[in-house]
N, C-alpha and C positions, 0 to 999 in steps of 0.2 A: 533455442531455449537452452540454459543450462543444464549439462548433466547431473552437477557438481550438489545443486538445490531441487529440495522435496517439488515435484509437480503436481499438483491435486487436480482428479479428472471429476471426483462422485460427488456428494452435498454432507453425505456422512463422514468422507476423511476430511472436509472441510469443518463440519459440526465438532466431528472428536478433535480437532487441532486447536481449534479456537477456545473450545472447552480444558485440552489438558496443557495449554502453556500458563505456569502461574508464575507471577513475577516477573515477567518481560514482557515486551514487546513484541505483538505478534505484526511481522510486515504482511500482508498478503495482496500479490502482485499480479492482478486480471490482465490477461493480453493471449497473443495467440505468438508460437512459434514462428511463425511467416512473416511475420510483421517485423520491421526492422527497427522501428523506434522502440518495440519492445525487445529486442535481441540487442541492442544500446543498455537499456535499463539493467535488464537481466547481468550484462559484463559488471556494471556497475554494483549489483547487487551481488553478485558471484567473489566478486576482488575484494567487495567488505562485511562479507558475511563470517569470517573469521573476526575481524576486529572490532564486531558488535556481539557477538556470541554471549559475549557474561550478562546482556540487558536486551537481546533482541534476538528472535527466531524468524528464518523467509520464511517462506513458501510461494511457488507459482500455482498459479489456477488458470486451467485450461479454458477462456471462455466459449471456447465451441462447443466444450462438452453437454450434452444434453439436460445433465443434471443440474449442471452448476448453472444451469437459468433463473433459477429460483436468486439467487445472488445476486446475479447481473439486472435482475429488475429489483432487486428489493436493495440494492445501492446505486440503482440507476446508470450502470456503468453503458454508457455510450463513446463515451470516446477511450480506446486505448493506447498506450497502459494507462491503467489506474489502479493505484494504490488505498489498498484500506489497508488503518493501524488497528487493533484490539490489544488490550491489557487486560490481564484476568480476566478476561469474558465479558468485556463493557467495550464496544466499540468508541476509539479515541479520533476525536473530530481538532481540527488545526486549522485557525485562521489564516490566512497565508495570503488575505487580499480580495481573490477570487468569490464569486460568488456561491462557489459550493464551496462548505466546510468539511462536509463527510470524506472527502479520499481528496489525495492528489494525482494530478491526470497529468500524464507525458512523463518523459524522464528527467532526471534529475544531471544537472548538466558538469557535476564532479563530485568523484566520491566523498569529500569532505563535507558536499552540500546533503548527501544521505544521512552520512553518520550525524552532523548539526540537527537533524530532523529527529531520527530518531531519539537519539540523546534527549532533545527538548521533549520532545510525548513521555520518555522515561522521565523524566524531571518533573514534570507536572502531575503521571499518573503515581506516581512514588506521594505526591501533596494532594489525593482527591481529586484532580481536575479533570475534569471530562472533557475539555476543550483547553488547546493552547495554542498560545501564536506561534508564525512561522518566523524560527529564530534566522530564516533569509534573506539577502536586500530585494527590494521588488524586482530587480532587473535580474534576478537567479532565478525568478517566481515564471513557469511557463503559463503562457495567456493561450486563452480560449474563448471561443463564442456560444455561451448557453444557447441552445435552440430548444423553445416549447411548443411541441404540440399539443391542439386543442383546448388552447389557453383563450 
């Protein structure tokens, strides 16, 4: 994990972060240290969290931690990483293809492909939008297999 970026382990530094970032983009980036597609993400996130600082804040979130399950089920996070966006305290949802809208799952495959993201959720929630597409080609878009149980 990065040292460099805030780590959130409780539900309340998660609560108070999401609540006191206004005017930006809040990244918040589910995964676990050990994991290597999230230690990928995190470099990612670490080399352009300087160069999105004026429209976008990180944070990691520990999903082991006990608390932050509340999270992990109430955005379904099963595969990691997965990224959720918030702005001013409204959870920001991005078409990007995929069948979930709420967060992006896996890493982002070059920094330029982050900041493109971010930029566009700042662009859209700057104009009201609660949902925006992914300004990515589908072939940058990481694929996955929804699995439902008890469907």
């Amino acid at each position: 994990m990065s040292y460099l970026l805030t780590t959130l382990t409780k539900k309340q530094e998660v609560d108070s972060l999401i609540r006191s970032t206004i005017d930006k983009v809040l990244v918040l980036r589910f995964g676990r240290a050990s994991d290597s597609v999230c230690l990928l993400l995190d470099d990612i996130l670490d080399k352009t969290a300087r160069e999105v600082s004026k429209f976008a804040a990180i944070a990691l979130v520990d999903i082991d931690s006990e608390d932050i399950q509340v999270y992990a089920k109430y955005f379904d996070i099963t595969l990691i990483p997965s990224t959720v966006f918030f702005f001013n305290a409204h959870h920001m949802k991005m078409d990007s293809g995929t069948a979930d809208h709420t967060k992006w799952v896996g890493a982002f495959q070059q920094k330029q492909d982050f900041i493109d993201v971010v930029e566009a959720i700042f662009r859209g929630a700057m104009k009201g939008k609660l949902i925006v597409s992914c300004p990515l080609p589908p072939e940058r878009i990481p694929k996955y297999q929804l699995l439902y149980k008890d469907v």
